[in-house]
Structures are given as structure tokens and as C-alpha cells.
C-alpha positions as CSV (number, residue, x, y, z in Angstrom):
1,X,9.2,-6.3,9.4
2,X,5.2,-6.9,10.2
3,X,4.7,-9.1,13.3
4,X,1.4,-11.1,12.2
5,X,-1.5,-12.7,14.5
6,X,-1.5,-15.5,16.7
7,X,-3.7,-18.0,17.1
8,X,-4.6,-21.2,18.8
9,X,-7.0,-24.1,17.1
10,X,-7.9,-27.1,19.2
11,X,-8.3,-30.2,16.7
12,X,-10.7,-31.8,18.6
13,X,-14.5,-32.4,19.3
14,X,-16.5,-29.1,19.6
15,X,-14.1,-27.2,17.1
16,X,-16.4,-26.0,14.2
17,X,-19.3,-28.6,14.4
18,X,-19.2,-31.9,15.8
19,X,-20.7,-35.5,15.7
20,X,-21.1,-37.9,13.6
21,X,-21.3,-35.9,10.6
22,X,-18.2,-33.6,11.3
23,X,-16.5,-37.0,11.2
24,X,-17.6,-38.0,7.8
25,X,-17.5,-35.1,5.9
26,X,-14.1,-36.0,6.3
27,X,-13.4,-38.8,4.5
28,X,-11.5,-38.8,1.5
29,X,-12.2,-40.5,-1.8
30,X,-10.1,-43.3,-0.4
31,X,-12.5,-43.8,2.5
32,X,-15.7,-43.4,0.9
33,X,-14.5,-46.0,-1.4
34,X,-13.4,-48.4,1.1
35,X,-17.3,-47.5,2.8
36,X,-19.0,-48.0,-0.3
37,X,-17.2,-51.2,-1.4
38,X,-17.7,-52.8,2.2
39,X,-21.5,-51.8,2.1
40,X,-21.5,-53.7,-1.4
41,X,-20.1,-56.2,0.1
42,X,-22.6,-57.0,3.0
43,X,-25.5,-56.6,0.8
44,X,-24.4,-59.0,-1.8
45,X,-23.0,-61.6,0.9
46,X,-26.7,-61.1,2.9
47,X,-28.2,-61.9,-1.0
48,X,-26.4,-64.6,-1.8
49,X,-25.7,-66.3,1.8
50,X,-22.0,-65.7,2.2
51,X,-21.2,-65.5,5.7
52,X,-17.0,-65.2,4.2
53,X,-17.8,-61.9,2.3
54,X,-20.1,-60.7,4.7
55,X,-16.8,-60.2,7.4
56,X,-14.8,-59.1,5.0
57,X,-17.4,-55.8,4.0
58,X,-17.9,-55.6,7.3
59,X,-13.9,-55.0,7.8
60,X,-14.4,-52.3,4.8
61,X,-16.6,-50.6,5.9
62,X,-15.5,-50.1,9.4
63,X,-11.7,-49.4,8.6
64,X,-12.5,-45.6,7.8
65,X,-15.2,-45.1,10.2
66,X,-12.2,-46.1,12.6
67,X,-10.0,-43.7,11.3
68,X,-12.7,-41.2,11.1
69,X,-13.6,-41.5,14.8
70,X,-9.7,-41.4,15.9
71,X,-9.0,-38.4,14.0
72,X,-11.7,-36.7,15.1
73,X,-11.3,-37.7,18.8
74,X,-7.6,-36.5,18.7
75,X,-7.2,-33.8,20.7
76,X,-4.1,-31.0,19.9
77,X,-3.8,-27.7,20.7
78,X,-1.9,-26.0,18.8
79,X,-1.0,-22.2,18.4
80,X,0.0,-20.7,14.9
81,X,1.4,-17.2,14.4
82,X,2.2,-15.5,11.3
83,X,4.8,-12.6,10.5
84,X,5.6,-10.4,7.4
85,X,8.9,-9.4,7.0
86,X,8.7,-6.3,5.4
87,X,4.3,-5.5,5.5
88,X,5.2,-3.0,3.2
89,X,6.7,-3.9,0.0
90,X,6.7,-2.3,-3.6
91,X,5.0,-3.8,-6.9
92,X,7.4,-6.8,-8.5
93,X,9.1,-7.2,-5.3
94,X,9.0,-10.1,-2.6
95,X,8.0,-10.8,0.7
96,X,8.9,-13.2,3.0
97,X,6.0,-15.0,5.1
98,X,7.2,-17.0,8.4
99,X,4.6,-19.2,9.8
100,X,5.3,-20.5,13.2
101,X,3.5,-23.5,14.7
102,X,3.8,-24.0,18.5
103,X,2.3,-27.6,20.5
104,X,0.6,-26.1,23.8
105,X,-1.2,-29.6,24.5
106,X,0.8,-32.4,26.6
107,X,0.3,-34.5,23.9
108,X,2.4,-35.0,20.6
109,X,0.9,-34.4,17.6
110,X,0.6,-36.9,14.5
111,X,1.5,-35.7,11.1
112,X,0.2,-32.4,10.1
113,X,-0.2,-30.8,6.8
114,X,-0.4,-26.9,7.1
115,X,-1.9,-24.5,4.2
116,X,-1.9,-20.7,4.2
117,X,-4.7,-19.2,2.0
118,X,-3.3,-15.9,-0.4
119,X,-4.8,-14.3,-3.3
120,X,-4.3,-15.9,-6.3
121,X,-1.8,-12.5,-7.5
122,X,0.5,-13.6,-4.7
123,X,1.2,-16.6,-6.3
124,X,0.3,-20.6,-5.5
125,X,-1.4,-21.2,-2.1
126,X,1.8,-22.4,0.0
127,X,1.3,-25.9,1.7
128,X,3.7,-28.1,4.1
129,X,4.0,-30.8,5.6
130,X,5.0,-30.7,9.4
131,X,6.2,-33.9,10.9
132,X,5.2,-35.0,14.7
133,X,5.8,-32.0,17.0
134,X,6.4,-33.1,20.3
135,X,4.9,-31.4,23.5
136,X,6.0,-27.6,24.3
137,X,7.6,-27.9,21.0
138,X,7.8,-25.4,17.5
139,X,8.0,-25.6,14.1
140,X,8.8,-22.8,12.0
141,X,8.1,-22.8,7.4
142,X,8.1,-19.7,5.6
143,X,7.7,-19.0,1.9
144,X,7.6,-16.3,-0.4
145,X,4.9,-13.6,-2.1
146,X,5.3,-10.8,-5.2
147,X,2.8,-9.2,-7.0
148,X,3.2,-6.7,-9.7
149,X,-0.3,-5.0,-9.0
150,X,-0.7,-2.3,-6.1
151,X,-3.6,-3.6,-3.0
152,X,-4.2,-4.8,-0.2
153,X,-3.9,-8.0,0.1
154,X,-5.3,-10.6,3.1
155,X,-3.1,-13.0,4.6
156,X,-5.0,-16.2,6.0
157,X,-6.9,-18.1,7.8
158,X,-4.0,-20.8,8.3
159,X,-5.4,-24.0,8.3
160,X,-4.5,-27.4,9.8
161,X,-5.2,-30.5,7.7
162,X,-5.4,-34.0,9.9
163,X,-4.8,-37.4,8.4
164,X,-5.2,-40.4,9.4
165,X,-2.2,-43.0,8.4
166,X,-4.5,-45.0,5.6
167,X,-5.5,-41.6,4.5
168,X,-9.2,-42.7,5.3
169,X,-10.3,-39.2,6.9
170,X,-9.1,-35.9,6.8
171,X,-10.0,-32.4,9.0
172,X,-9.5,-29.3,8.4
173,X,-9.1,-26.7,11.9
174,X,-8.6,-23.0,11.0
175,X,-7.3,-19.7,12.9
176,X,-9.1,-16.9,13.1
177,X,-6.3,-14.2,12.6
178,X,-5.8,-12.7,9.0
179,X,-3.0,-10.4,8.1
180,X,-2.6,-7.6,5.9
181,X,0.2,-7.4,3.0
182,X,0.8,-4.0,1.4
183,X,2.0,-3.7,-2.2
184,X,2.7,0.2,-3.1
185,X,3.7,1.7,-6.2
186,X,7.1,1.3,-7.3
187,X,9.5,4.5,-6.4
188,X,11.9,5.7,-8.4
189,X,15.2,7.7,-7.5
190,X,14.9,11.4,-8.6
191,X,17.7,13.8,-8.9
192,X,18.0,17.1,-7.1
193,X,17.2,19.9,-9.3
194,X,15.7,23.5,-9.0
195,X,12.2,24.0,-10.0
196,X,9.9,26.7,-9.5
197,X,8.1,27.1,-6.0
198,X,8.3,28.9,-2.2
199,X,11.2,28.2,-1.4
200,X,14.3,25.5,-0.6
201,X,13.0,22.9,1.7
202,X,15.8,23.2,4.5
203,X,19.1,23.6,2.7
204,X,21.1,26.5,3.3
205,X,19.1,28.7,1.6
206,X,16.4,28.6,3.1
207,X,13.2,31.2,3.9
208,X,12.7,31.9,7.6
209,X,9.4,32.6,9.3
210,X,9.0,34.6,12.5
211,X,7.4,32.3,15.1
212,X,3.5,33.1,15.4
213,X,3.1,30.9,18.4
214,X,4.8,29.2,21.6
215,X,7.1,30.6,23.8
216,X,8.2,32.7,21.4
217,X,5.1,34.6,20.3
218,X,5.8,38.3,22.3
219,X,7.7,40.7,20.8
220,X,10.1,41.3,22.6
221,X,9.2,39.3,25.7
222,X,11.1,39.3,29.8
223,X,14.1,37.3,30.2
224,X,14.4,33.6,31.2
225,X,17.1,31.7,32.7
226,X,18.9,30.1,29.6
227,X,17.7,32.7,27.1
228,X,20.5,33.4,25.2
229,X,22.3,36.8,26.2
230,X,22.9,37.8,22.4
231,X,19.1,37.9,22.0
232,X,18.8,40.8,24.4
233,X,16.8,43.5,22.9
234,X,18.6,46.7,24.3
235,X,16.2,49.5,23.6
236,X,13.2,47.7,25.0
237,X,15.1,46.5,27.8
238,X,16.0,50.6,28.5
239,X,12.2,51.1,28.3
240,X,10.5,48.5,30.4
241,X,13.1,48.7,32.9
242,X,14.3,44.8,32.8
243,X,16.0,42.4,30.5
244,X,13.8,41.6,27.2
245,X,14.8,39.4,24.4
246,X,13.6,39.1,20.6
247,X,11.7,36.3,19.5
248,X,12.9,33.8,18.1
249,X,13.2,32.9,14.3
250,X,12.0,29.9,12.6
251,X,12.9,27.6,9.9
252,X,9.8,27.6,7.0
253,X,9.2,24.8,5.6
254,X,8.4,25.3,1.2
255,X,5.1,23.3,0.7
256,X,4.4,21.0,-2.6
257,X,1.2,19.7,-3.6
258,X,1.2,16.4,-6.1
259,X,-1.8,15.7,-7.8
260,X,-2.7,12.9,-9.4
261,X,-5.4,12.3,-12.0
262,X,-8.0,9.6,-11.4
263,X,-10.2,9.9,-13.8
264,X,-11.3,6.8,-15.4
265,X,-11.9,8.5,-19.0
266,X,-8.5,10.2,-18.6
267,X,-6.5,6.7,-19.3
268,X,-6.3,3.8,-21.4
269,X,-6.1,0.4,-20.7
270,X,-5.1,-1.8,-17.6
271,X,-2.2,-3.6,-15.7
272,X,1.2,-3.0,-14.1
273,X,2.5,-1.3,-17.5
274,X,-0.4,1.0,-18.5
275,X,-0.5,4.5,-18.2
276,X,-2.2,4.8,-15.0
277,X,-0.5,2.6,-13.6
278,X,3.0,5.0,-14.6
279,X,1.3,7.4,-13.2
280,X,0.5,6.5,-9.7
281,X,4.3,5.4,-9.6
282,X,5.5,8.6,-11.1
283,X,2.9,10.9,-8.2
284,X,4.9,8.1,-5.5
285,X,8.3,8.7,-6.4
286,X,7.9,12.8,-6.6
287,X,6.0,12.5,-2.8
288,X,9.2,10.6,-1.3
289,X,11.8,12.9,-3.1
290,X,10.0,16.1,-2.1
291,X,9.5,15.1,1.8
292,X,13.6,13.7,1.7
293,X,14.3,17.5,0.6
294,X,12.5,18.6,3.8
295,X,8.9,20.0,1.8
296,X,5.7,19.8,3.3
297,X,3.3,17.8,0.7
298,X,-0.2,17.0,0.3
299,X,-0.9,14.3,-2.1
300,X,-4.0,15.5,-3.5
301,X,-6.6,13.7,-6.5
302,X,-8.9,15.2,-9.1
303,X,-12.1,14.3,-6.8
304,X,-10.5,16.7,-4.0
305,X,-9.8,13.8,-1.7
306,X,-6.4,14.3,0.2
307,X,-4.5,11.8,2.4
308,X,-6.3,11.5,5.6
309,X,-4.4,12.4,8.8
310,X,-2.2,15.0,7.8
311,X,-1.6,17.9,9.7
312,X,-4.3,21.0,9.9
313,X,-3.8,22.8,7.4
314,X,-3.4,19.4,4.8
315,X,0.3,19.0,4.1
316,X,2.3,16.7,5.8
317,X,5.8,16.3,7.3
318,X,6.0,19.4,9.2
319,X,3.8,18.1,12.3
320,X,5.1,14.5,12.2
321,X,8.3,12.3,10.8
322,X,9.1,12.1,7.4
323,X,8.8,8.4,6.9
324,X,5.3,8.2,8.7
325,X,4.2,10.9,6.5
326,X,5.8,8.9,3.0
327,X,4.2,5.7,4.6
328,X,1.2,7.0,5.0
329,X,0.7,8.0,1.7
330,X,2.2,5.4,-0.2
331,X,-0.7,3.1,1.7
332,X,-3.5,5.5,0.7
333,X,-1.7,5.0,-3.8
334,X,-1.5,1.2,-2.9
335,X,-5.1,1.3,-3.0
336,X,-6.3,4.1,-5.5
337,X,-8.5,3.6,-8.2
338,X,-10.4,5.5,-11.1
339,X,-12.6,7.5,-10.4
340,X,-15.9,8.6,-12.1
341,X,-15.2,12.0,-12.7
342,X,-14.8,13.9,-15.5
343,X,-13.6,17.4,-14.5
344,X,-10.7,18.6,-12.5
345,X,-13.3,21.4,-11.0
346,X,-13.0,20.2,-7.4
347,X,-9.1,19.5,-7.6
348,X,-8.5,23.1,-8.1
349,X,-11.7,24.4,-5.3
350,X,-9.1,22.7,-3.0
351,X,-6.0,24.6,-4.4
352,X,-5.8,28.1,-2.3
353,X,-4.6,31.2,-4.5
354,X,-0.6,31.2,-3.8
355,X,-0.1,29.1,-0.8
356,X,0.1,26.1,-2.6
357,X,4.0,26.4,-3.0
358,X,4.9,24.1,-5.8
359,X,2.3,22.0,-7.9
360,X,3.4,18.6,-9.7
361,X,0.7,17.1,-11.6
362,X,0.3,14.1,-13.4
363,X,-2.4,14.1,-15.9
364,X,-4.1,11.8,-18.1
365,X,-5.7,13.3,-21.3
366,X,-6.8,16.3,-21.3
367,X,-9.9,17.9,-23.1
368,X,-9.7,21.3,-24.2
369,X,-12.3,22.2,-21.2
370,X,-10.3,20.2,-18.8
371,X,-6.8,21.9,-20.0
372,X,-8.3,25.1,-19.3
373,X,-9.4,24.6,-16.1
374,X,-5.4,22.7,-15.2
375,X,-4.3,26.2,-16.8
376,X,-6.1,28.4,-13.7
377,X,-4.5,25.7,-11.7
378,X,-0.7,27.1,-12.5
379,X,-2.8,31.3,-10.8
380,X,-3.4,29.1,-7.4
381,X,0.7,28.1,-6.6
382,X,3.8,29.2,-7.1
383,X,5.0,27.0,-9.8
384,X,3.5,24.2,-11.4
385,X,4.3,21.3,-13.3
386,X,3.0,18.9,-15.4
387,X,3.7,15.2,-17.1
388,X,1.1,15.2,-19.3
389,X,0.6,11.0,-20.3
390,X,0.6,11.1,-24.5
391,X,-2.8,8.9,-25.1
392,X,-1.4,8.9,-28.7
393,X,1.6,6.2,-27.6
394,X,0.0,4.8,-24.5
395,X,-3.3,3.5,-25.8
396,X,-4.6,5.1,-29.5
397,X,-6.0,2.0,-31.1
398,X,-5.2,1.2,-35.1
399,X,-8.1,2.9,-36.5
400,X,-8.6,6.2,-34.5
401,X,-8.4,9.2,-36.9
402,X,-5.4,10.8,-37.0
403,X,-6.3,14.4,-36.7
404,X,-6.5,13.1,-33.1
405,X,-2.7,12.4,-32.7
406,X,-1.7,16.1,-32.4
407,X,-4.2,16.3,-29.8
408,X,-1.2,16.0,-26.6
409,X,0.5,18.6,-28.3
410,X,-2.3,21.6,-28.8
411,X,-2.8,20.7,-24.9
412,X,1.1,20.9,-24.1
413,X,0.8,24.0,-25.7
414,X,-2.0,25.1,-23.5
415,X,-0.8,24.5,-20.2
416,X,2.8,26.4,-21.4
417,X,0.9,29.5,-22.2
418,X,-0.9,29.0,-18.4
419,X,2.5,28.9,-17.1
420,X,2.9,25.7,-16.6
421,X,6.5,23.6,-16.7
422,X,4.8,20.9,-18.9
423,X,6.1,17.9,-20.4
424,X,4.9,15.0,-22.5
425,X,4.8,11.5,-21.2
426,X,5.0,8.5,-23.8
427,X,4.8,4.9,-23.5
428,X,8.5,3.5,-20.9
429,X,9.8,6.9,-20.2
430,X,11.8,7.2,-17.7
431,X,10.2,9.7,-15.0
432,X,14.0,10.3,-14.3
433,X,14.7,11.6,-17.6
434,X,11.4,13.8,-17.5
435,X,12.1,15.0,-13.9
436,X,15.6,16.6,-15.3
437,X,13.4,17.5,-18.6
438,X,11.3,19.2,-16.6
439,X,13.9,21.6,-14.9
440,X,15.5,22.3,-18.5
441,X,12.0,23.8,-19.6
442,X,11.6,25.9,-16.8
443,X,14.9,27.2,-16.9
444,X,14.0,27.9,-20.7
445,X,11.0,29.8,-19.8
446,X,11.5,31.5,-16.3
447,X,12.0,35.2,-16.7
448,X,14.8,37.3,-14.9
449,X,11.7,39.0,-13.0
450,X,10.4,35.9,-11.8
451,X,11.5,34.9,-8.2
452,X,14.2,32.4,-7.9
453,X,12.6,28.1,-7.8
454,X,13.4,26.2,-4.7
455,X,15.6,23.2,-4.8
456,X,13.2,20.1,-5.5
């Protein structure tokens, strides 16, 4: 749940412009006809010497420059606030927005009309009608938002609409406070399996690291009170004439990197069901599963560009929770776009020769340059694999040749002979079903000299 701004708007002189022609801007269709039919009326009645018709333009034309000058003379204060409950919410699903009006003024107000602006993909701009609020009182609306698209979307300015009873005039007052509404990439549940990398997360299995740093970093080091007595190191204690203790030894966390292809030439068509668009929901869902199995992770794109705010050396959830890490990340896919690169040459600069841990990757299509340069990818971690997206089912129009249809398989074939775990991607799969798939190939291809996968 996102608490929103707060506001106050005062609905009388000096907000936003004033006079006389703050006043009438604000007449409606209604008034200006009621102003042009009384002047009308007092021109013909002055032609033709009608004293009768004169009064009654006269009445005309001052009935909505009344109502103009009372509605703009009326003075409210009024303080809006606006809250998101939840600010973070995945494509296709809603969002609640509470709007909450409060009177500050001593006086009552008259009947307002209150309108929220949103993007048009959030649906219809919301509008209600709030009946007279009396002093030191509230009124709280709320309504609803979904979008199928990944963004950030603003929230705002609120706006209060004045009427007059005729409907002669009407104001608008706005707040200044906008809010933000986050749509991420859908996530979807993975299964635990065992693919190829450093090591197990933090299951029982796990690799231990001797501690490089702390309290901990002598070997051995002098006693302290609450040391624990089986950590005594005998032998150096019988040299150095005191109690010494060994250091101590540390969980290590296995690391995975997921990159995710941006390339604008790499994908075909647009919208929530295209193949980018799978994509950036497929590189979500294995970043949540992997940091819920205890990995560090990096989220990493073809231009080189990692999440910002991770820890030192790039991979986050070791430093910092979990959840802030996922969060933090599923922001930075809410917002990613194409890029206009054509290479994967800086993605694998960034990759460092073995300490990468595992490697997912989710490519678009794939030259044969380009699937060359993803195959010296799989020398820079310790396993790697790939969901290569079949351009054939995703986006091959009528016409194209088909000499180009085997073209996914010639690169599936190349990344396998790197070393890669890679599998094919066509139109609605089910990232479930390729996730398993996935741990079936490697099983298929591992060797019995090859070091045992983590649990992913």
C-alpha cells in the first residue's frame, strides 16, 4: 500500500488568476447563452423602444454574471489526499485509488464535483460528485486502475469543479501533488530444479567461504569473552602462550546473472502479447525465483546497463533484503525499452571470465555474428542458459522466404555446441514448461566430469 500526496486548494479569489476574466472563462454554454440572449435582448428593445424587453435582457444577462461572481467569491479550503493501495502492481492486474477530501475552512461547502486525471491506458478519467461537506468534515471515493502495458504511470493533479445551482458558471481549482503508479512485468511461479552454476544458494548443500573481513579476518586471532570454547585453536594457543580461536566460516552465496536482450532489431512486433514483451516477463520471473533460492543476481541488458544501486561488486541480495533487491528491479523492467543496438559486444565486456556463477539469458534473434559472440558468453560463467524467442512463430510475416524458417534452429545448434543449456521459445509457451525443459537438456548434456549444478 502507497500512501499518495496531500494537498490543499483554496477556491477562492487569487487561486490561479483572478478578476473579472477568471470569472467568465467560467461560464458554461448555458450561461453564455443566457448572456448572449439577454444582450440580444437589450439591443433589439433599445432599437425598437421596448422598455418591457429591455428588463427582461437585462434579467438575462445579469443572472450568470451573478452566478459567476458568487462562485468565484466563494471561498473553501479544502485539502485532498491521494493513496495507492498496492503502488506496485503487475501488468493486467488492478489497483485501488482512495481519494480523500477534507473541509479545513469554517465554512460548508456547496456541491462539488471532483475529477482525477490518469492516462488514458488506466482506463476512463474517474469523476464524482461530492455532496455539501460540512466544516472539519471528510469525504472519502476511490475507484479502480489496470493496465496490461509495463510504465510509469502519473497519478493527478486532482481537480475541483464549482457550480453554481443554474449551472451558469463553473471553476476548476487543482492540487499540485502527482503520484506515481508502477505496473511491472507479470511474474510467473517457477519450479525448483538443478541447473548448472556455483553453487546451491543456501540449502543444505551449500559452498562455504572463509571470512576475508570483520572480526573474523586473523587467523587464528586472541580470545574474546563469548567466543565459543570449541573454536579454540590448541597448537597456536601452545605457541603464543594465550587462548586463540580459528576464524570463523561463512555461508557463500552462488551468484546468477539474467540478461535480457533489448535490442530493437532482435524482436517483432508490439503490445502485451509480443515477444518482447514475453521476454521481459520471462527475465522477471527467473530474477524473483533466483533471489527466493537465496542467489545473488544482477539483472544485466545487451547495452551493459545493470540495475543501479546494487551492491559493489553488481549483484544484489547479499548486501540488502531480498524483496528490496526484487523491487528494485522489477521497477528498473517496468520501464525498459529497445534499445538501438545491434551487438551483444558490451553485454559480455561486463561478464567477468568464471565469476559470473550461472547465466540465464533471454534472447531475441540471433544473427550468426551475434550467436557467436552469446557462444563466448557460456567461457565467462559457470553455466549458462538460454530461451532463444523462435522469430519464425512470433512474428515471420506471409511472404518471407522460407529458407529463413530453419534459421532458430542452425542458432539453437550454435549456442549447444558453446555450451549453452538452450531452448527454443515459440509464440504462448509457458516459461514454466521451458524452465523444467531447460533442466532436462542439461541433464542430457552435462558430463560425469563436469561439477555438480546448484539448485535454481
Amino acid at each position: 500500500m502507497a500512501q499518495g500526496g496531500t494537498g490543499q486548494a483554496d477556491t477562492g479569489r487569487g487561486e490561479r488568476g483572478g478578476g473579472v476574466r477568471t470569472a467568465l472563462s467560467g461560464l458554461t454554454t448555458r450561461g453564455r447563452s443566457f448572456l448572449a440572449a439577454g444582450v440580444a435582448a437589450a439591443i433589439c428593445a433599445y432599437v425598437l423602444g421596448q422598455p418591457d424587453l429591455l428588463r427582461v435582457g437585462l434579467l438575462l444577462a445579469a443572472l450568470p454574471l451573478v452566478c459567476a461572481a458568487v462562485v468565484y467569491r466563494t471561498r473553501y479550503r479544502v485539502a485532498g489526499s491521494r493513496r495507492l493501495s498496492p503502488g506496485r502492481v503487475p501488468a493486467g492486474s488492478e489497483a485501488r485509488v482512495h481519494l480523500r477530501m477534507d473541509n479545513v475552512s469554517r465554512l460548508p461547502t456547496g456541491l462539488l464535483m471532483l475529477q482525477d486525471r490518469v492516462p488514458y491506458v488506466l482506463g476512463p478519467r474517474p469523476r464524482f460528485v461530492l455532496d455539501r461537506v460540512e466544516p472539519g468534515g471528510r469525504r472519502e471515493v476511490s475507484y479502480r486502475v489496470r493496465s496490461d502495458l509495463r510504465g510509469r504511470y502519473p497519478l493527478g493533479p486532482l481537480q475541483l469543479r464549482l457550480n453554481d445551482p443554474f449551472g451558469m458558471c463553473e471553476l476548476t481549482r487543482s492540487f499540485s501533488t502527482f503520484d506515481t503508479l508502477t505496473v511491472v512485468p507479470r511474474v510467473e511461479a517457477l519450479p525448483a530444479v538443478r541447473l548448472s552454476g556455483e553453487a546451491k544458494g543456501y540449502g543444505d548443500g551449500r559452498q562455504r567461504s572463509l571470512a576475508l573481513a570483520g572480526e573474523d579476518d586473523v587467523i587464528p586471532r586472541e580470545y574474546r569473552y563469548g567466543d565459543d570454547l570449541r573454536r579454540v585453536h590448541w597448537r597456536s594457543t601452545a605457541r603464543y602462550g594465550e587462548l586463540m580461536v580459528r576464524r570463523e566460516e561463512q555461508p557463500q552465496r552462488s551468484r546468477c546473472t539474467v540478461l535480457l536482450d533489448t535490442r530493437g532489431a532482435a524482436f517483432r512486433g508490439a503490445g502485451p502479447d509480443s515477444a518482447f514483451e514475453w521476454a521481459v516477463s520471462g527475465c522477471a520471473s527467473v530474477l524473483v525465483h533466483m533471489l527466493e533460492r537465496g542467489f545473488s543476481v544482477r539483472l544485466l541488458t545487451d547495452t551493459g546497463a545493470s540495475v543501479p544501486g546494487e551492491g559493489a561488486d553488481g549483484f544484489a541480495g547479499a548486501s540488502q533484503e531480498s524483496a528490496d533487491a526484487a523491487g528494485l528491479m522489477m521497477d528498473t523492467l517496468a520501464v525498459v525499452d529497445h534499445s538501438d543496438g545491434t551487438g551483444l559486444s558490451r553485454a559480455y565486456d561486463v561478464l567477468r571470465g568464471g565469476k559470473e556463477g550461472l547465466l540465464v539469458a533471454f534472447f531475441g534473434e540471433l544473427d550468426e555474428e551475434q550467436a557467436a559472440v552469446a557462444g563466448r558468453m557460456r567461457q565467462r560463467s559457470g553455466g549458462a542458459v538460454a530461451f532463444l524467442l523462435d522469430g519464425d512463430t512470433w512474428g515471420r510475416e506471409p511472404n518471407e522466404a522460407p529458407e529463413t524458417m530453419n534459421r532458430t534452429k542452425e542458432r539453437l545448434r550454435m549456442l549447444r555446441e558453446a555450451g549453452w543449456t538452450a531452448v527454443s521459445v515459440p509464440r504462448g509457451a509457458s516459461l514454466t514448461e521451458l524452465w523444467q525443459r531447460a533442466d532436462q537438456e542439461r541433464s542430457g548434456v552435462v558430463t560425469a566430469g563436469r561439477a555438480s549444478g546448484g539448485e535454481a
